[in-house]
N, CA, C and O atoms as CSV, one atom per row, in Angstrom:
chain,resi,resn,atom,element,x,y,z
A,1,UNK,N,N,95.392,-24.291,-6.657
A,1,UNK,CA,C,94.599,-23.676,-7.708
A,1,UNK,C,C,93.595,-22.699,-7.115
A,1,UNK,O,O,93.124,-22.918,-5.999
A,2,UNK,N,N,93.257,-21.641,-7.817
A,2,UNK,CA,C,92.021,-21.254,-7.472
A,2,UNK,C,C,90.760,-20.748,-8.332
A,2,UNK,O,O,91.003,-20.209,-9.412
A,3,UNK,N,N,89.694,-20.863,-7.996
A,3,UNK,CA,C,88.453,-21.232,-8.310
A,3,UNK,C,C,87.395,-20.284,-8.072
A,3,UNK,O,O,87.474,-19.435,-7.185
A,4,UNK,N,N,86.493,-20.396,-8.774
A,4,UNK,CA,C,85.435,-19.059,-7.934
A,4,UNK,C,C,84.013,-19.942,-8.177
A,4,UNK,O,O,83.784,-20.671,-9.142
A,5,UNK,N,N,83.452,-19.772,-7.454
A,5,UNK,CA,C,81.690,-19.982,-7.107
A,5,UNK,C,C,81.021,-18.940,-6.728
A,5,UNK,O,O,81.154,-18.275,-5.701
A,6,UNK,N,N,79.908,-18.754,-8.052
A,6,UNK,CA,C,79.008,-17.587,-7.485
A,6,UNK,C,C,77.833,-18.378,-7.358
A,6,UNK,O,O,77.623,-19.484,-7.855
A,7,UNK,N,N,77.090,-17.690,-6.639
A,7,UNK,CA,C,75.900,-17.963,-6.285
A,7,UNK,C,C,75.041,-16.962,-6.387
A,7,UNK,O,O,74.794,-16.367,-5.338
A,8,UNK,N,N,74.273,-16.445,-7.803
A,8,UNK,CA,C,74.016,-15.412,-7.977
A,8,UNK,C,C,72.539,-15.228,-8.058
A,8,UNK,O,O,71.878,-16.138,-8.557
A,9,UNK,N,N,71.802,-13.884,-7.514
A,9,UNK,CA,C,70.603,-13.843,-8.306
A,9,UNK,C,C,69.863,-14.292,-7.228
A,9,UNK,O,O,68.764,-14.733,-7.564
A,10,UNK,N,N,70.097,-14.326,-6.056
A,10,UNK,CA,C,69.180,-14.826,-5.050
A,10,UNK,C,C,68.072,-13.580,-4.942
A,10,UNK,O,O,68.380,-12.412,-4.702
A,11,UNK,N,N,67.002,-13.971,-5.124
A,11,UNK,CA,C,65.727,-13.010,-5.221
A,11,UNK,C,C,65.397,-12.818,-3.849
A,11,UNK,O,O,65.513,-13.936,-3.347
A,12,UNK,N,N,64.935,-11.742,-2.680
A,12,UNK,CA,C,64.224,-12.176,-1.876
A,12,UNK,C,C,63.778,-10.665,-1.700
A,12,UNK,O,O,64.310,-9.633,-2.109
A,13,UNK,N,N,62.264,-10.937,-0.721
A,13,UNK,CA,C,61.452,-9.808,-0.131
A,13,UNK,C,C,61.917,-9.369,1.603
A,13,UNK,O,O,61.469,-9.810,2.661
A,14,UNK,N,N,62.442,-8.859,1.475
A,14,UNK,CA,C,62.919,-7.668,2.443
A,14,UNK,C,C,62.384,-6.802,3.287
A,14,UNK,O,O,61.201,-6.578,3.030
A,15,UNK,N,N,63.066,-5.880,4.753
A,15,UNK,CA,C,61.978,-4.507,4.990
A,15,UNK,C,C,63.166,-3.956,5.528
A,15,UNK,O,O,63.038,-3.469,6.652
A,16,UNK,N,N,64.317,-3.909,4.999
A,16,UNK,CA,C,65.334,-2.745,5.356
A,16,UNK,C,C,64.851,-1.371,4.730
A,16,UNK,O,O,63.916,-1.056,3.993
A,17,UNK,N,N,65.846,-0.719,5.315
A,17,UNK,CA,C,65.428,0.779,5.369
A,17,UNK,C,C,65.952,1.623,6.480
A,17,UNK,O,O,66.137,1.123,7.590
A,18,UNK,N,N,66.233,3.040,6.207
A,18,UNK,CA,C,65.793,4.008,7.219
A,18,UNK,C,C,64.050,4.847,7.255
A,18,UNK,O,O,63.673,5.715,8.041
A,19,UNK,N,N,63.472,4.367,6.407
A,19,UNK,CA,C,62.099,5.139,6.204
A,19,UNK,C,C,61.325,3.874,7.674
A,19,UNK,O,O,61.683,2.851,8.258
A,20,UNK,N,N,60.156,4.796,7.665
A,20,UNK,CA,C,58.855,3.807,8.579
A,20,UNK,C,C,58.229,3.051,7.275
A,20,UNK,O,O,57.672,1.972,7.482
A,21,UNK,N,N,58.272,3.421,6.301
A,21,UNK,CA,C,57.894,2.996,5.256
A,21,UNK,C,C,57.954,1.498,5.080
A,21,UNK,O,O,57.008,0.717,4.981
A,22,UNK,N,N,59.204,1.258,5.061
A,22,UNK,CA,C,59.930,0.436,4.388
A,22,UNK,C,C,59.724,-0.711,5.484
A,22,UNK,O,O,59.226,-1.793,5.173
A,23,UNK,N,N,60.222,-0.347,7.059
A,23,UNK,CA,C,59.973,-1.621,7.598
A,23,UNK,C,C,58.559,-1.980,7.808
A,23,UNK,O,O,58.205,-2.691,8.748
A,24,UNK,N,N,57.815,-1.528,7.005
A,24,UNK,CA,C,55.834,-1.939,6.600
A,24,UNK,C,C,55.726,-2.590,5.560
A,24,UNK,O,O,55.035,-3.608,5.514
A,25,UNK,N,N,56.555,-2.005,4.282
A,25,UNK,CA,C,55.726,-2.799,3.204
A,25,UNK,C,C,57.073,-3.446,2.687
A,25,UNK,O,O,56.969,-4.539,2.131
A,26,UNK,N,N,58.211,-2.932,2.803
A,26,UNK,CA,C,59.250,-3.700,2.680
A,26,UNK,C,C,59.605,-3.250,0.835
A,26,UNK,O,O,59.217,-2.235,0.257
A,27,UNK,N,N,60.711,-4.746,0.072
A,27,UNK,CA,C,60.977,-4.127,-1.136
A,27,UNK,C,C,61.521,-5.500,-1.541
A,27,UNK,O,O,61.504,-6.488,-0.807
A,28,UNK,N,N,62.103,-5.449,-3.041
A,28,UNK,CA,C,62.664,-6.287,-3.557
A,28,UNK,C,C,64.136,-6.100,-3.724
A,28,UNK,O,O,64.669,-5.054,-4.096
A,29,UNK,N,N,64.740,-7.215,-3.414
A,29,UNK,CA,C,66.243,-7.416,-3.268
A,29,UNK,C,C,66.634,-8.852,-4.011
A,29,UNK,O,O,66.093,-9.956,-4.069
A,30,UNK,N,N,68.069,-8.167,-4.646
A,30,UNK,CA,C,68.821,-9.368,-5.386
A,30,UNK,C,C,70.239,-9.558,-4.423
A,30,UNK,O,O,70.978,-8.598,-4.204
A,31,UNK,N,N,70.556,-11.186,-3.784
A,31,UNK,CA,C,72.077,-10.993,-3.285
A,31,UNK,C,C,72.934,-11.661,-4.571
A,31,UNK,O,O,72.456,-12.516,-5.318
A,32,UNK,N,N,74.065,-11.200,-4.666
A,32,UNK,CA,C,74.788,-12.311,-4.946
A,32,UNK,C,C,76.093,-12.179,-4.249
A,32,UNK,O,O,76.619,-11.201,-3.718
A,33,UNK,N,N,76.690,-14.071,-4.457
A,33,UNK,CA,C,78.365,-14.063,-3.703
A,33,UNK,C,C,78.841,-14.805,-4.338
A,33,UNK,O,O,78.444,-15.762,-5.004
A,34,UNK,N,N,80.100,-14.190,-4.062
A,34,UNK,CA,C,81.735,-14.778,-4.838
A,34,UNK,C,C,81.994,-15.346,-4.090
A,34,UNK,O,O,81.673,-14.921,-2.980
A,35,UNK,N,N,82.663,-16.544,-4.149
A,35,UNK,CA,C,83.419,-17.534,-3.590
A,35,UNK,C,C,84.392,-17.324,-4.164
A,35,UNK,O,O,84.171,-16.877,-5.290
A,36,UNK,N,N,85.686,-17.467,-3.854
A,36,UNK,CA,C,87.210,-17.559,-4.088
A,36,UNK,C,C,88.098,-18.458,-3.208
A,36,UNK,O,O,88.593,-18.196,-2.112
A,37,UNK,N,N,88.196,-19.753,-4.063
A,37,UNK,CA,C,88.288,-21.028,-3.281
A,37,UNK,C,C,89.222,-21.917,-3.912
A,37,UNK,O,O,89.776,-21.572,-4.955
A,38,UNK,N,N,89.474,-23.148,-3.320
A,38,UNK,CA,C,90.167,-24.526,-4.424
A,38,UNK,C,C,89.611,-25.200,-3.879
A,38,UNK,O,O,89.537,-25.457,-2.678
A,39,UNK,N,N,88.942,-25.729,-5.123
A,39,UNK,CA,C,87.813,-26.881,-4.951
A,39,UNK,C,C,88.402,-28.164,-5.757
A,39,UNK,O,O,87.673,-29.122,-6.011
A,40,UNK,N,N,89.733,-28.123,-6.132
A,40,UNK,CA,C,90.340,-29.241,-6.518
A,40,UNK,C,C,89.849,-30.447,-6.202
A,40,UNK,O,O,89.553,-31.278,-7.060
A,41,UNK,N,N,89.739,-30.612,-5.095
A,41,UNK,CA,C,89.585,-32.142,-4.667
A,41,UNK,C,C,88.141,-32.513,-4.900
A,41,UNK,O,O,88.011,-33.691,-5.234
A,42,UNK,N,N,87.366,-32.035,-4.838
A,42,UNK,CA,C,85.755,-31.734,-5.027
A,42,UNK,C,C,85.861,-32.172,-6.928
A,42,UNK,O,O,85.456,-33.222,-7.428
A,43,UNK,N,N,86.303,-31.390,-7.421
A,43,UNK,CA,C,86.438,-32.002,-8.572
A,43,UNK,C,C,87.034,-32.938,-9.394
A,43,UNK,O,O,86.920,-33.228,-10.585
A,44,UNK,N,N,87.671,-33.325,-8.508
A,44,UNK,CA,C,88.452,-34.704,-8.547
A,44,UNK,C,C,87.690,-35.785,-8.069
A,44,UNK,O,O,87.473,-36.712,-8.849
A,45,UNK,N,N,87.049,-35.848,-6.415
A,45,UNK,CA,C,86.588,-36.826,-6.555
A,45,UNK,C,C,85.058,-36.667,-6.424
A,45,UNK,O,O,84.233,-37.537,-6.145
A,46,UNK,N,N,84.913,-35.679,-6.625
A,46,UNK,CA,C,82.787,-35.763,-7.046
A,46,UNK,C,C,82.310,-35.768,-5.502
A,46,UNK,O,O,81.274,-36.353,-5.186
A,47,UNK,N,N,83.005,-35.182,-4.677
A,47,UNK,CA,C,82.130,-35.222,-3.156
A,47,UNK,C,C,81.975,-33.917,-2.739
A,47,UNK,O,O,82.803,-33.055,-3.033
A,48,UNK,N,N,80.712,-33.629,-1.894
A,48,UNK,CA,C,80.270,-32.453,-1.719
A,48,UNK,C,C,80.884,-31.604,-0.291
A,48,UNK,O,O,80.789,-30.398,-0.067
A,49,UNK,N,N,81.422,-32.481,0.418
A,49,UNK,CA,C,82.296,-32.622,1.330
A,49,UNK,C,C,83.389,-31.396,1.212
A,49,UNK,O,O,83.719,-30.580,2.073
A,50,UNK,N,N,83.870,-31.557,-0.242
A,50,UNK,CA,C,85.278,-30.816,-0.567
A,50,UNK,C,C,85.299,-29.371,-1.457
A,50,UNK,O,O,86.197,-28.904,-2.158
A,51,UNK,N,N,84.087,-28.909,-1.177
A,51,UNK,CA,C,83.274,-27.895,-1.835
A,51,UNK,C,C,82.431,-27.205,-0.763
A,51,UNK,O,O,82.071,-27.603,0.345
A,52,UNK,N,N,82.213,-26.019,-1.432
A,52,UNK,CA,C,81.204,-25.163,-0.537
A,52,UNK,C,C,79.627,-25.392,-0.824
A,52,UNK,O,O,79.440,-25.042,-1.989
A,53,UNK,N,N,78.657,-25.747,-0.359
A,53,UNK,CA,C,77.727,-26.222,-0.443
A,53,UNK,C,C,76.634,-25.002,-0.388
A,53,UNK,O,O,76.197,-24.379,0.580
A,54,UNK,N,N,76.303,-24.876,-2.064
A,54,UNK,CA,C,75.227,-23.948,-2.016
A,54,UNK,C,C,74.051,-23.504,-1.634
A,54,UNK,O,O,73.550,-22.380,-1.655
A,55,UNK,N,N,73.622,-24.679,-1.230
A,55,UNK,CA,C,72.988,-24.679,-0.446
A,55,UNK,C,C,72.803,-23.608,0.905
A,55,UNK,O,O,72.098,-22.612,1.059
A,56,UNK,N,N,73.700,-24.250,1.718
A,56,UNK,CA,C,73.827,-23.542,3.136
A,56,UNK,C,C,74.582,-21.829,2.413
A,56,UNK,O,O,74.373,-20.947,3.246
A,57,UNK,N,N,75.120,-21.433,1.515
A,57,UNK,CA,C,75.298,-19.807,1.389
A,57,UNK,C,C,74.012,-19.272,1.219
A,57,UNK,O,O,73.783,-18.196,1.771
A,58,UNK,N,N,72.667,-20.095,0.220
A,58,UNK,CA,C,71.611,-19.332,0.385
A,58,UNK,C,C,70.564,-19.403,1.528
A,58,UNK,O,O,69.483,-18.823,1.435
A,59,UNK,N,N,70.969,-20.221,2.737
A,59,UNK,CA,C,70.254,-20.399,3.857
A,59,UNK,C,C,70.861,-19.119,4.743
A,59,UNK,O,O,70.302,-18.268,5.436
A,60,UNK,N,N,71.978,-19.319,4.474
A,60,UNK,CA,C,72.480,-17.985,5.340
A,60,UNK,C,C,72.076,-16.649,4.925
A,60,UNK,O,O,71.705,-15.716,5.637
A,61,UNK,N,N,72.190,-16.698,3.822
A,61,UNK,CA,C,71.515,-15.171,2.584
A,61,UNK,C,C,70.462,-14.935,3.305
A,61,UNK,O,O,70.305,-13.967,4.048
A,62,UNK,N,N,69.455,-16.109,3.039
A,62,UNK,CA,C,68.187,-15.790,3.154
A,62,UNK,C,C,67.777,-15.495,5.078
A,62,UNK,O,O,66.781,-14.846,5.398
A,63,UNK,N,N,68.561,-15.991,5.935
A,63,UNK,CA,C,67.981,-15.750,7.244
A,63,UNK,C,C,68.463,-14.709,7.431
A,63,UNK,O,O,67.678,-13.877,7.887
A,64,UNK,N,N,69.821,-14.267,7.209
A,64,UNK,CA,C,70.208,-12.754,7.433
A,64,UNK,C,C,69.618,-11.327,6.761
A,64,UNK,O,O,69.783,-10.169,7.143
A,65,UNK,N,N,68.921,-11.819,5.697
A,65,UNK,CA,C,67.873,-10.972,4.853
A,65,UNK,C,C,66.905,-10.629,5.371
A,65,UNK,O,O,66.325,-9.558,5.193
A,66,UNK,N,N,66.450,-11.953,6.452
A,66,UNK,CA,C,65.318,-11.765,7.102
A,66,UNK,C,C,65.222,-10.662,8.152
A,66,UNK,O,O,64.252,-10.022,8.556
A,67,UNK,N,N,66.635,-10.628,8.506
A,67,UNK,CA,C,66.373,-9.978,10.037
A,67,UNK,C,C,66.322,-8.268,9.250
A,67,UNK,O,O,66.706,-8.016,8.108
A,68,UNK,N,N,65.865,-7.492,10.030
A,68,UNK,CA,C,65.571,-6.169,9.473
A,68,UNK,C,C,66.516,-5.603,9.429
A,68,UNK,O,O,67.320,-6.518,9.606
A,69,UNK,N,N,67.405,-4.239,9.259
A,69,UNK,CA,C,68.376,-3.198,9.441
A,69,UNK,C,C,67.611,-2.377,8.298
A,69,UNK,O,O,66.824,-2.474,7.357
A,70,UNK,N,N,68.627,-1.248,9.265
A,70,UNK,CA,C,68.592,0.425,8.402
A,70,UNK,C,C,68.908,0.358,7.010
A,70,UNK,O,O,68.213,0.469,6.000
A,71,UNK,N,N,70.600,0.070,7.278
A,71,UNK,CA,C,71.221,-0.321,6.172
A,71,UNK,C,C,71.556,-1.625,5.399
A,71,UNK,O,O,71.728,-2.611,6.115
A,72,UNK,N,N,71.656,-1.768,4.297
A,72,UNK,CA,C,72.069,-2.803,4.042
A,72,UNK,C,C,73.675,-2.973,3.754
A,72,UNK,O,O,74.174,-3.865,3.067
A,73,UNK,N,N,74.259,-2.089,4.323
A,73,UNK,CA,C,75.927,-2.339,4.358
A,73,UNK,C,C,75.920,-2.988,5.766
A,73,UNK,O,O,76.952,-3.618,5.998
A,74,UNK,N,N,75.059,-2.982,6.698
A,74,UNK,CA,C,74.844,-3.979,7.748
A,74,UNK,C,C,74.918,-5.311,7.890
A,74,UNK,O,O,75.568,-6.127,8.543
A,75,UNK,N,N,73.422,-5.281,6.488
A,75,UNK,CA,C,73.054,-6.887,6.698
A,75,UNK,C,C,74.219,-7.483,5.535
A,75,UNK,O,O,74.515,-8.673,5.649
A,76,UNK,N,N,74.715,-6.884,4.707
A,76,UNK,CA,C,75.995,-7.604,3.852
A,76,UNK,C,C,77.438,-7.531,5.095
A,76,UNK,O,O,78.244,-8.414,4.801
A,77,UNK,N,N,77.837,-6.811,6.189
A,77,UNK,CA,C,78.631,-7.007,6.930
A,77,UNK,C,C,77.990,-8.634,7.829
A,77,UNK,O,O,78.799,-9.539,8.035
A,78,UNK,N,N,76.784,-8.754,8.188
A,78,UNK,CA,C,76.752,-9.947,8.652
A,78,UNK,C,C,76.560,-11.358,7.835
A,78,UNK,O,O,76.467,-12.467,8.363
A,79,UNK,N,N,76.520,-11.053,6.352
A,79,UNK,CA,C,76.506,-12.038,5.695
A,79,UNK,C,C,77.780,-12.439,5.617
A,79,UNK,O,O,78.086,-13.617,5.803
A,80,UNK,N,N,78.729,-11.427,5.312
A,80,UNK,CA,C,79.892,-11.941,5.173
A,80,UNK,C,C,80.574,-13.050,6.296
A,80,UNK,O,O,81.122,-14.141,6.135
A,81,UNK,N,N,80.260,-12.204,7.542
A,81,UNK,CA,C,81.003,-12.382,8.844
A,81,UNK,C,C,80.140,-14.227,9.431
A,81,UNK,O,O,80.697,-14.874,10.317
A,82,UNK,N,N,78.974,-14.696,8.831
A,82,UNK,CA,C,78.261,-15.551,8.979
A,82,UNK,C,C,79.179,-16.835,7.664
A,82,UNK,O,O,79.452,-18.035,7.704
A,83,UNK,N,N,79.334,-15.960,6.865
A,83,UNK,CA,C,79.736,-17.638,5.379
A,83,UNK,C,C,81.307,-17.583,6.188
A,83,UNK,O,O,81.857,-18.639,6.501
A,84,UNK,N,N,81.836,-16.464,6.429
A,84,UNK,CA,C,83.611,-16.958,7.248
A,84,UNK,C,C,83.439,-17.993,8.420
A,84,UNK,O,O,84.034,-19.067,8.501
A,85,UNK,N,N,82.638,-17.550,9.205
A,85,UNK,CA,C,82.298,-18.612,10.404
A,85,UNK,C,C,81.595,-20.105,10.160
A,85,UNK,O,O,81.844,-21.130,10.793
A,86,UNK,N,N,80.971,-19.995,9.437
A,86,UNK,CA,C,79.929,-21.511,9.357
A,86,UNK,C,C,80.808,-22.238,8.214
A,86,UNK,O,O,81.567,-23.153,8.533
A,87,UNK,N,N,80.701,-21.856,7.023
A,87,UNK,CA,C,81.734,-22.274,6.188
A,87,UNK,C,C,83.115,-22.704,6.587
A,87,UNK,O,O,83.965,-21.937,7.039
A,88,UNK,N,N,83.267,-23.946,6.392
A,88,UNK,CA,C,84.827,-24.084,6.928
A,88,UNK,C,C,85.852,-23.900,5.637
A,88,UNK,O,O,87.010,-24.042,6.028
A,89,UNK,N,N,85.815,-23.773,4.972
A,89,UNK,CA,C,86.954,-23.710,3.577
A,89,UNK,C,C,87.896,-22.320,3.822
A,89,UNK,O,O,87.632,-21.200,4.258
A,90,UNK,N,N,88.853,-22.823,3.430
A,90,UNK,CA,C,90.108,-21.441,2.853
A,90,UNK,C,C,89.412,-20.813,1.911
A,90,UNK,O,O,89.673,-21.232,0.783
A,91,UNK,N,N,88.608,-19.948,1.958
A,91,UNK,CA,C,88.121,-19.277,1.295
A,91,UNK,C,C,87.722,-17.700,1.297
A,91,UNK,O,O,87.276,-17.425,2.411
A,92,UNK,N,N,87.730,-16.235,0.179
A,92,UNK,CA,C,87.529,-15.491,-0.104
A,92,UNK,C,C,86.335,-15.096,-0.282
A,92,UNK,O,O,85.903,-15.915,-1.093
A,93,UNK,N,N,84.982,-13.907,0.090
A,93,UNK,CA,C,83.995,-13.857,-0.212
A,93,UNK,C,C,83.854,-12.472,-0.422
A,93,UNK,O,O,84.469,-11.515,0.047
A,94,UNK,N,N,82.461,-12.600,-1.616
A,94,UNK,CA,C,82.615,-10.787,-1.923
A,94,UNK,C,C,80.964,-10.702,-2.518
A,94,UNK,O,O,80.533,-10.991,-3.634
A,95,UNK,N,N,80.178,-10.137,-1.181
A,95,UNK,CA,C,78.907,-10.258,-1.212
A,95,UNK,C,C,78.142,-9.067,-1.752
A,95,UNK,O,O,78.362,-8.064,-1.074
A,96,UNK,N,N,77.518,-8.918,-2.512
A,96,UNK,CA,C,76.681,-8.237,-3.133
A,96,UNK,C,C,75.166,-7.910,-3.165
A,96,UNK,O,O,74.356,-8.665,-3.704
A,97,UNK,N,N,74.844,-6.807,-2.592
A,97,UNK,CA,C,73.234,-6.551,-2.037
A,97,UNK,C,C,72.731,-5.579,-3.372
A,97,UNK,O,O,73.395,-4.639,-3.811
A,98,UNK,N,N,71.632,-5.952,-3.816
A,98,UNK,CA,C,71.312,-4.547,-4.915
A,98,UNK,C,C,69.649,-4.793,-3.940
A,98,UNK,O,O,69.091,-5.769,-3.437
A,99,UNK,N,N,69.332,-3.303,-4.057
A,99,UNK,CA,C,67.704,-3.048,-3.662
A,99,UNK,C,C,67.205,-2.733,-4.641
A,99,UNK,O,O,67.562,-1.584,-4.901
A,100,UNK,N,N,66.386,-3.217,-5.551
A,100,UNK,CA,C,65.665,-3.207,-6.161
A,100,UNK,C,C,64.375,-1.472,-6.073
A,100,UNK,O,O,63.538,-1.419,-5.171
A,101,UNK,N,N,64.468,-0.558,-6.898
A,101,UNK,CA,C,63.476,0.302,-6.784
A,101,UNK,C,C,63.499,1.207,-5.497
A,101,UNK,O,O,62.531,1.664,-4.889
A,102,UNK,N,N,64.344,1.301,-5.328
A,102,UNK,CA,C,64.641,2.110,-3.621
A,102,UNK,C,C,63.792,3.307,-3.339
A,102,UNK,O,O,63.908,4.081,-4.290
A,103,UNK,N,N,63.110,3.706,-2.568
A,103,UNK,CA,C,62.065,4.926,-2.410
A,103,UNK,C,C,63.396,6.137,-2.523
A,103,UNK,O,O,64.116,6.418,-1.565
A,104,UNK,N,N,63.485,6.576,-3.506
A,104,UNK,CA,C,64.576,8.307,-3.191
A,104,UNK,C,C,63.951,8.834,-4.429
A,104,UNK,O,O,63.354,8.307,-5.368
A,105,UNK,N,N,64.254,9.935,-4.148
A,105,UNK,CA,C,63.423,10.753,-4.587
A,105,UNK,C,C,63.833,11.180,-6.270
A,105,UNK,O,O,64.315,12.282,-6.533
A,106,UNK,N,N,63.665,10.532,-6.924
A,106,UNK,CA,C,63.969,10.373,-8.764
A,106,UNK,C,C,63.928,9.020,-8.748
A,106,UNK,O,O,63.762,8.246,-7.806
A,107,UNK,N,N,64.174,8.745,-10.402
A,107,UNK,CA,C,63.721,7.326,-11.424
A,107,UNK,C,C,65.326,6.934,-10.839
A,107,UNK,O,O,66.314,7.559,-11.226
A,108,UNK,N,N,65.411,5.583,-9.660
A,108,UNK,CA,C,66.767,4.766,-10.246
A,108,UNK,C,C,66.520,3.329,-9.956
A,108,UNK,O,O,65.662,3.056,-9.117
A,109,UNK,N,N,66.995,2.638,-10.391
A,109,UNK,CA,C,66.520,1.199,-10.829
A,109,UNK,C,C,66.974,0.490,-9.381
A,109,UNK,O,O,66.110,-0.027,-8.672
A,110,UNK,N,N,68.285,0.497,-9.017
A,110,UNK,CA,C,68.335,0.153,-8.038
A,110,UNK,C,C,69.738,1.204,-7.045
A,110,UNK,O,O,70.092,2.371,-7.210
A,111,UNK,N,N,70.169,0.258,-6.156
A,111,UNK,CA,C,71.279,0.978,-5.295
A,111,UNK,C,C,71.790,-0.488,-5.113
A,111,UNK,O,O,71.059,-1.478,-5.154
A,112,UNK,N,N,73.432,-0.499,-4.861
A,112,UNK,CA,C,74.118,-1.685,-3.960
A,112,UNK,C,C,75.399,-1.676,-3.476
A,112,UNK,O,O,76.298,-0.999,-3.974
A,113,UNK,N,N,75.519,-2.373,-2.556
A,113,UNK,CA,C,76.653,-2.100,-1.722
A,113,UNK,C,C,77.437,-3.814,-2.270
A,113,UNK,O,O,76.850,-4.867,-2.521
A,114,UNK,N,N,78.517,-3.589,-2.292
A,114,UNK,CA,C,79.514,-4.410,-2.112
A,114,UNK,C,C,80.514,-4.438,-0.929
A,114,UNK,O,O,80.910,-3.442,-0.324
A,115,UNK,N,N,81.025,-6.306,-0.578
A,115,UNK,CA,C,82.152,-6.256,0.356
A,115,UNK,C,C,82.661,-7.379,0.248
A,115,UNK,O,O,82.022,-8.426,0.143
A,116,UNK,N,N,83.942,-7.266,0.266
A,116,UNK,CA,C,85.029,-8.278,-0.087
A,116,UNK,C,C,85.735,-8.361,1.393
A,116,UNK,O,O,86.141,-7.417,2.072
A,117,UNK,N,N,85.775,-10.250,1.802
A,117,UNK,CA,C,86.394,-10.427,2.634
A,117,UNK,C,C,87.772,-11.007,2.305
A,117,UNK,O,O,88.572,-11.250,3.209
């Protein structure tokens, strides 16, 4: 079977960028991720074991958020490359960065990169 788990809406404060700006005062960022999985057995027998544990995707979100970059097609290449490795499941991921209010030069709400592993 297959299944999807998002984990959406993770809020966090940031200082990516290419400006000097930005790695000073920093900005607001939303992640979210797709899981594309079979969690059959997990729902069969109620153990957390047989599932991806949401936990540890927003521990990873959040420490790889932490670390700084230019871009954020960076820090979503190491998010991805971090839930394939630590995560043990047969599983699909498709991570999503929006920046919130981006300094460019006109009114746009945000910018985001997507990547599907």
């Amino acid at each position: 079977m297959k299944h999807k788990i998002n984990v959406s809406g993770i809020q966090l404060y940031a200082f990516h960028g290419c400006l000097d700006e930005e790695a000073k005062i920093g900005g607001k960022y939303e992640v979210d991720v797709r899981i594309d999985t079979d969690f059959s057995a997990a729902a069969e027998n109620d153990t957390l074991k047989d599932t991806i544990d949401y936990v540890q995707v927003h521990k990873i979100v959040a420490e790889e958020m932490a670390i700084r970059s230019k871009l954020i097609e960076h820090v979503g290449m190491r998010i991805v490359k971090r839930l394939k490795s630590e995560i043990k499941q047969d599983a699909n991921y498709k991570v999503l960065i929006t920046k919130l209010s981006p300094p460019i030069n006109g009114d746009v709400r945000n910018v985001s990169i997507e990547i599907k592993s």
